[in-house]
Each structure stands twice: as C-alpha cells, then as structure tokens.
N, C-alpha and C positions, 0 to 999 in steps of 0.2 A: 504493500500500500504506500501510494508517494505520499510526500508531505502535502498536498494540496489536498486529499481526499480527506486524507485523519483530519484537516483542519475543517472540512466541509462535517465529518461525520460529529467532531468535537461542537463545534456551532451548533449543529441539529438536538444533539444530547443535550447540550444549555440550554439552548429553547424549551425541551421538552420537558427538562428537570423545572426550569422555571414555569413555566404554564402549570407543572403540578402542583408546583407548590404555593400559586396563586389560585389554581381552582379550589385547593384543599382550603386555603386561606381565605378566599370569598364566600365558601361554604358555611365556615365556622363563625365567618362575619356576618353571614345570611340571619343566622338562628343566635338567638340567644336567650339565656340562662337570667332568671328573677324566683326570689325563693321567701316565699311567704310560710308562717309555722300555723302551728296547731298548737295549743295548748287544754288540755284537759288529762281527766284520770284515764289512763291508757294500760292501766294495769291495777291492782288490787277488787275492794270491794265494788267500788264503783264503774268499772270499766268498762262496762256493758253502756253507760251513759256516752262516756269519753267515744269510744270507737264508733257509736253511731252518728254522734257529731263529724268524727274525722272523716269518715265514707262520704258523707255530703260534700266535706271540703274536697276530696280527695276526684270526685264524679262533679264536682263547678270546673275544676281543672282541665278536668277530661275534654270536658265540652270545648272549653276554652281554647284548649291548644289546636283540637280538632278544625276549629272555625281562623287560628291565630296561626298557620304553618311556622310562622319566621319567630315563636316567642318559645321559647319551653318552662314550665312551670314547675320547681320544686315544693313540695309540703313538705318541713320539715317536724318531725314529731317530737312534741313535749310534754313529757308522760310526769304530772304534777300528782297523780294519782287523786287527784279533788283535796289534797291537804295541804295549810297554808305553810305547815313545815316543812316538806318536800316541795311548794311551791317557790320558797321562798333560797331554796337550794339550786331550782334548774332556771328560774329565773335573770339571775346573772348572763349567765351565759346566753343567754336571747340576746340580754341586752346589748354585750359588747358584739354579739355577731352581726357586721354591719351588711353584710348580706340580705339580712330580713329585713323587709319592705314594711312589714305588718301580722299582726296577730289576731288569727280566729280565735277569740278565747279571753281568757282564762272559763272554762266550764262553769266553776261554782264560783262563789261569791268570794269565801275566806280566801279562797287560791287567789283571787284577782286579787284584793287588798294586801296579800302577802309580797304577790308581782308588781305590784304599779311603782314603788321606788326606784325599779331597776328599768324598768320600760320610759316614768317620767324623766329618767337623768338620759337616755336613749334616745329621745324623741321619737317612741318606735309607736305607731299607731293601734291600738286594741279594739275590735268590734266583739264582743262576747253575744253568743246566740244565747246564754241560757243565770248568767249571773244576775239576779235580781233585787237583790239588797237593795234599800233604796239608797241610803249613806251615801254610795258610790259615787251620786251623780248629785250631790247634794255640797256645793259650794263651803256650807258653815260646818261641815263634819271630816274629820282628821282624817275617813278614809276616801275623801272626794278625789276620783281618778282624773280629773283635768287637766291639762287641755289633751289626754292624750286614749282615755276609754271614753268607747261610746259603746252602745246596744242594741240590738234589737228584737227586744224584749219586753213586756210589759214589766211593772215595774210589781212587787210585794204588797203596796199600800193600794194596789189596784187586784192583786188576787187573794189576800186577807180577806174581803169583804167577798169576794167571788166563794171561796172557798170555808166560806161561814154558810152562806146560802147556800151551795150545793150539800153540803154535809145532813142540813138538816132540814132539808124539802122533805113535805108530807110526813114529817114528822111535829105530831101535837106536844104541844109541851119540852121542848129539848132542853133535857139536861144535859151538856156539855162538859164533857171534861176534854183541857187541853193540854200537850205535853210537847215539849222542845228536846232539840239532841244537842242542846248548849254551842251550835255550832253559829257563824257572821250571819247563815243564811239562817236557820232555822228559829234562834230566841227573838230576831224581830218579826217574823211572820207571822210567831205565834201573836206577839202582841198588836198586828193587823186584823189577827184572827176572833181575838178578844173582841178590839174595837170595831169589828163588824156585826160579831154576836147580839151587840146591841140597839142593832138597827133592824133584827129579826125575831117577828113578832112570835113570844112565846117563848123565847130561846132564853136559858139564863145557863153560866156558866158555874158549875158544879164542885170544880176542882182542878189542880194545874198542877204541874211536874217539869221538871228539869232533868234530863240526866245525859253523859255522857254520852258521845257517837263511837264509842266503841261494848257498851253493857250489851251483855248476853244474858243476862239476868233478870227478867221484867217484874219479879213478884212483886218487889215493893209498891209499884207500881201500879199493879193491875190490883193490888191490895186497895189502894187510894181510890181507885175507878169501884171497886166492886163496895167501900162505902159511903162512897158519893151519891152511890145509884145512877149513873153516868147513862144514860141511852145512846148516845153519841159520843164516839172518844175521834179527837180529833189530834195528829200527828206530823208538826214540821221538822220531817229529818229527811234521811234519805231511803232508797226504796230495800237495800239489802237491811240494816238495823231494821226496816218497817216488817220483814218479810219475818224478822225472828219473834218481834212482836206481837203481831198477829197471830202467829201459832200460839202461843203462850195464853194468850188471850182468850181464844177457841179453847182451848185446853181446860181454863179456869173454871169454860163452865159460862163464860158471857157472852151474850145476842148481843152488844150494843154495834151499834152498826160506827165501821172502822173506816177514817177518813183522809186522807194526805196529801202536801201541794205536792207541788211540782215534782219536789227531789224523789217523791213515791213515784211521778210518773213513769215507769220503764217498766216493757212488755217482763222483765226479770224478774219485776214483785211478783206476779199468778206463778211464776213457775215456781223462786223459791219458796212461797208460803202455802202453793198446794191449793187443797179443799180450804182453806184457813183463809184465802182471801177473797171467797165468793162474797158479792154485792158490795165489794171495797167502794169507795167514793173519791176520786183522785184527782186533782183538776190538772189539765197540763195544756198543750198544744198541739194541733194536727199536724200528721208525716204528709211525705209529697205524695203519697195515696187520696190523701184528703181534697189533694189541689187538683191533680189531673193522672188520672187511669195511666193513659201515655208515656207523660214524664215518671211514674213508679216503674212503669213495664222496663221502659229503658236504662233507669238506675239500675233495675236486677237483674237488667240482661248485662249492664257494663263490671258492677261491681260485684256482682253473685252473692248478694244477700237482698234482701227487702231494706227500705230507708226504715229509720228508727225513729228518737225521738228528739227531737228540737234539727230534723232534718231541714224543715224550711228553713230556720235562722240560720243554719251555719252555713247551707247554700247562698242563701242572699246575703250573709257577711263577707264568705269565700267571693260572690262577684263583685262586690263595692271594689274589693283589694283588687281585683283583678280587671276591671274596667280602667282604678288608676294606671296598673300598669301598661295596659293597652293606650292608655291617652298619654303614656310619654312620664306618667308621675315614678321616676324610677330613682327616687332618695326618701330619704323617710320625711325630710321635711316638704317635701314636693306630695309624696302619698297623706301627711298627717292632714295639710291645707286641701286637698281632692275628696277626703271622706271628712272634713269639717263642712263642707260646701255642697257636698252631694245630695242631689235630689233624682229619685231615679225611683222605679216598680219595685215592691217586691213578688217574688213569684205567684204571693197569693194574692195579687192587686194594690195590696196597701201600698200609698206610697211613704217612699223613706226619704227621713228629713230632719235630720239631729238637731236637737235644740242647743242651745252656749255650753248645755251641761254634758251632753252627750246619748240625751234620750230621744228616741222615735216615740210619733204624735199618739200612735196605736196600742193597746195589749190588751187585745181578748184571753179570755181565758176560758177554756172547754172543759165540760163534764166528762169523765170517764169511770164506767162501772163496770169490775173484775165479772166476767160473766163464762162458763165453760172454759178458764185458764187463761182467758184473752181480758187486755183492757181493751172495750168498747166504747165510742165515743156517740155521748148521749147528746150534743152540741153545745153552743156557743150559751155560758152562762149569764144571762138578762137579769 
C-alpha cells in the first residue's frame, strides 16, 4: 500500500471515528436524565400505603416519557417507613442530592414535619398526596412547611367533621368513644373528630384514649370502651395498629360499630383484621378506578397491580413535577416558583391551585364500608 492510499484510508477512518463519536454524542445530547423522588413508608408496617402511592408516581412517569421521547425520568425511592425518626435520617440526603427537582411526599404527616428542615434549607419543592395535618400549612405553627410543601389533599379540620358524620349515620343516640395513636397525624384528628361530634345531632362523646402507635395490647383500652358503653368507637391511627384492634375488640365480646380516617384507609385493614372488620366505617379517597375504567385498565396492564390508595394524588402531584420539567423548570428554584404558580386539572376534574400556604381549594372526603374483605366506597361525604 503507497503512502497516498494509507493516507486516503487514515482520513476515511477519522471521518468515520468522528461521525461516531458525534452520533453517539448527539444521541446522548438528544435524551436527557431529570430525577424527581418518592418519599413514603416503602417498607415496614405501613408499606402497603407507601408502595401504592409510589406505582402512581412511578405509571405518571411512564406516561410521561412515552409522550416526552427526548426526556427520561428517574423516581428515586425514599423508604421513610411513615416515621419521623427514620424520616428524619433519609431526609438529608434528599436534600443535598441536587439532582432532585422535587418531592412526591412525604406520605404521613410526622415524616413531612421530620423532613421539611432539610428540604426548607434545599429549596427542594414537596407536593405530598396524602399528609394532612393541618399545622403544616399553617403560617403561626412551628411545623409550617413554607414556602416549600404544598398538597393535594384535603386538609384534617375538613375530615374531623367528615368522619364524625360518617361514623355515626343512622345511629340514634351515639355514644362515642375516641382514641388516638399519639402520633403528628393522629392526636389532632382526633380533636377535629371531637369538634365535629358536636355539630351531630344526638352524638355525645363517651370517653377518649391515647396510646402508643406501636401497643399490641388493647385491653386497657377496650376496658374504657366497654365502661363507657361506647356504640361507636372511633380510631385516628393507622390501618395495621387499626387491624390489631379491631380483632381484640370482636374478641371482647363488643358490637360497637368501628371507625377510622384516612390512615385506616388501605384495602390491608379487611385483610389483616379478617371477619373483625366487617361494616368498619373508614373515610378516605377514590383510586383511578373511581375516575375512569380506562385509565385503571391501563395502570394494571403497565404496572401489574390494581392503583391503591391516595393513587389520584400522587398521580397528579407526580404530573405538577413533571409538566415543570417538560416547560424547561429544571433547578429546584425554577420547579419551586412553577408548582407555587401552577394552575392546571387534576385527573378527577378539580382544579389545582395552591394557596400562599401550600393548600389546594378542594378535599372531599368518601365513605368507605369493610364489606366481604373489601373497602367499598359508599360516596362522597355531604
């Protein structure tokens, strides 16, 4: 081979090397990587709540990228386990991860007030689907999450009174006993739950309890309930503690008919409590079953489960985050100013539209009654 040809073959190979290396290079330039987290209980008691929240974020995604070829969207998982102590551990590390654009989350109440230090010094934005506290969003109260949680959720001082009336419809005379699991979410529910009591005619409240969100042990308890003469026992904790409860309950020997907000709402309470929580009274929020046949068929044909509970919210929190980044909001302070400003549907028609605090205008709250193993949703509580 003369020199003229090696020098013609050597040119060719540079070309060729280079063109690779700028397809490969425009390729990777084409697509690009934005990574929003999850936070919730993703393991322990609670997780059954956490993972059905995450599948919603995880199938907004899906959708997202499918319609978005040139964006790819990471959920990164932050398993706070629903505890402000364990929240208050993985926390951190959100914050300094400047990768995160925003936070589906915190799940429960105590976990967001554990995380908002490390998220507020972050400037990392928080849409939680399912934390209800009212405090949160409450300017004059130490655990006001500003300017950086918002929700879309109704708020406790709106299902207090929800779930006062649903407990004790067609019930004459209710005597009430109510009990808390000492937890950010549960002791002020319960005192929404009081002060609803009192706006229902015939209702008086019997007896009250406090106890730990870890007691396995309900006698003292259901001691209280059975000399109050309680007809109604009404229960702000969550749905695994509710599940041990209630058997214990049944057990004792008492018909009062058994009631719980939100944190009871999971299809987990009938299974774990059995025969023991036939005609439970539970108030919560509809799945994307509730919204449209369609969009469930297609979640369970993507994610190979049924949507769960507080699926709407963490869908429509997951697309707030994800619209910003589709419009270019791709720094925490460019995404925090995009979902303070955002006005847009939620999937069930409301629309969404955060007030200075961080609150959306709406929060119904539905009836649900433990029927054949299943929570059934009796509707929208008036």
């Amino acid at each position: 081979m003369n020199k003229k040809i090696k020098a013609s073959v050597a040119i060719v190979a540079a070309a060729a090397l280079s063109l690779g290396v700028f397809a490969s290079t425009s390729a990777s330039a084409a697509t690009k990587t934005y990574t929003i987290a999850y936070q919730g209980p993703l393991s322990g008691g609670e997780a059954s709540t956490g993972i059905d929240e995450q599948n919603a974020v995880k199938y907004a995604a899906k959708l997202f990228m499918a319609k978005n070829k040139n964006i790819k969207i990471k959920v990164l998982s932050v398993d706070d386990q629903g505890d402000p102590a364990v929240a208050s551990t993985v926390a951190p590390g959100v914050g300094n991860n400047k990768s995160v654009l925003g936070v589906v989350g915190p799940a429960y109440s105590g976990a967001t007030i554990a995380s908002l230090p490390y998220y507020k010094a972050g400037s990392l934005v928080m849409i939680s689907p399912s934390a209800t506290r009212v405090s949160i969003t409450d300017p004059a109260s130490p655990d006001f999450g500003g300017p950086v949680f918002h929700r879309v959720v109704g708020k406790d001082d709106l299902q207090g009174p929800a779930l006062a009336k649903y407990a004790t419809k067609g019930v004459a005379n209710a005597k009430v006993f109510v009990f808390d699991d000492q937890s950010a979410y549960g002791v002020p529910l319960a005192g929404y739950v009081t002060g609803g009591l009192k706006k229902v005619a015939g209702a008086s409240v019997v007896g009250t309890d406090s106890v730990p969100n870890t007691t396995t042990d309900f006698s003292p308890t259901i001691a209280k309930i059975k000399t109050s003469a309680a007809n109604v026992v009404i229960y702000t904790g969550y749905y695994s503690q509710a599940a041990i409860f209630v058997k214990q309950l049944r057990d004792s020997g008492s018909t009062a008919i058994f009631a719980g907000g939100d944190g009871v709402f999971n299809q987990e309470f009938p299974k774990l409590a059995g025969a023991s929580a036939e005609g439970s009274r539970v108030t919560g929020v509809g799945g994307l079953a509730g919204i449209s046949t369609k969009l469930e068929a297609d979640f369970k044909k993507q994610m190979g489960v049924s949507s769960g509970v507080y699926s709407v919210e963490s869908f429509d929190a997951a697309n707030i985050l994800l619209e910003g980044i589709k419009a270019g909001k791709t720094t925490r302070a460019a995404m925090l100013k995009f979902v303070k400003a955002y006005n847009g549907k939620s999937v069930s028609g409301n629309t969404i539209k955060f007030d200075k605090n961080g609150d959306v205008s709406y929060g119904l709250f539905a009836g649900f009654t433990s029927k054949d193993g299943v929570l059934v949703n009796t509707g929208i509580i008036k």
